[in-house]
C-alpha positions, 0 to 999 in steps of 0.5 A: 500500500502506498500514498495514493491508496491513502488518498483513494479512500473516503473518509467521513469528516466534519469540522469545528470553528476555530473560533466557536463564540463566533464561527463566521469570522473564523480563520480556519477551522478543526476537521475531525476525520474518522479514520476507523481501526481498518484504516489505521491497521491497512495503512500503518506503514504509508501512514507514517510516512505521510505524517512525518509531515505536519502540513498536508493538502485536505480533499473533501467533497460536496457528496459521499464518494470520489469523483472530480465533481465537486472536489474541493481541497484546502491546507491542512496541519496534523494536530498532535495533542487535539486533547489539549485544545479546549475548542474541540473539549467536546468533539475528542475522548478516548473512545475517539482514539482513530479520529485524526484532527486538522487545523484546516485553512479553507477557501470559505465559498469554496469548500463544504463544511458540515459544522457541529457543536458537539461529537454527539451530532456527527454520530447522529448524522453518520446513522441518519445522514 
């Protein structure tokens, strides 16, 4: 497995403000991606190759799937330590322990963001979408 299969694989993410008291004069927003333990256990070794880089480019799209329509793409930072940010006190635990957080830059009228108060609402949306 390599890079690229990296990239091939959707995964399901939403995003947090940077700054939730006022999310519309946000600079750049949090994205919790679900990397689920198949993910992490097929992709350990390319994984960590990729990630030796802290800044990576984040592609999301406007439905469920991978196709050139509707792609959108924005710059993204991996974040180490999300335990320690107290935007995203309500969005990591433990149990959450395959989630990958991102600082993400994006272009605001060109990238889709679902953006959720509290983990508890992704859930609802991955069962009920």
């Amino acid at each position: 497995m390599d890079v690229r299969a990296i990239q091939q694989t959707p995964l399901p993410a939403y995003f947090v403000p940077g700054n939730p008291e006022n999310p519309d004069e946000s600079k750049f927003h949090w994205a919790i991606v679900d990397r689920g333990k198949d993910f992490v256990d097929q992709f350990a070794a390319p994984w960590r190759r990729l990630s030796r880089t802290d800044i990576l480019q984040l592609r999301a799209y406007d439905s469920w799937g991978i196709d050139d329509k509707g792609e959108h793409t924005a710059r993204a930072q991996i974040i180490a330590n999300p335990d320690q940010i107290r935007a995203l006190s309500d969005h990591t635990d433990a149990k959450f322990e395959h989630d990958l957080v991102l600082r993400v830059w994006p272009r605001k009228d060109e990238f889709p963001m679902k953006r959720l108060r509290e983990r508890g609402h992704a859930e609802t949306l991955v069962r009920d979408p």
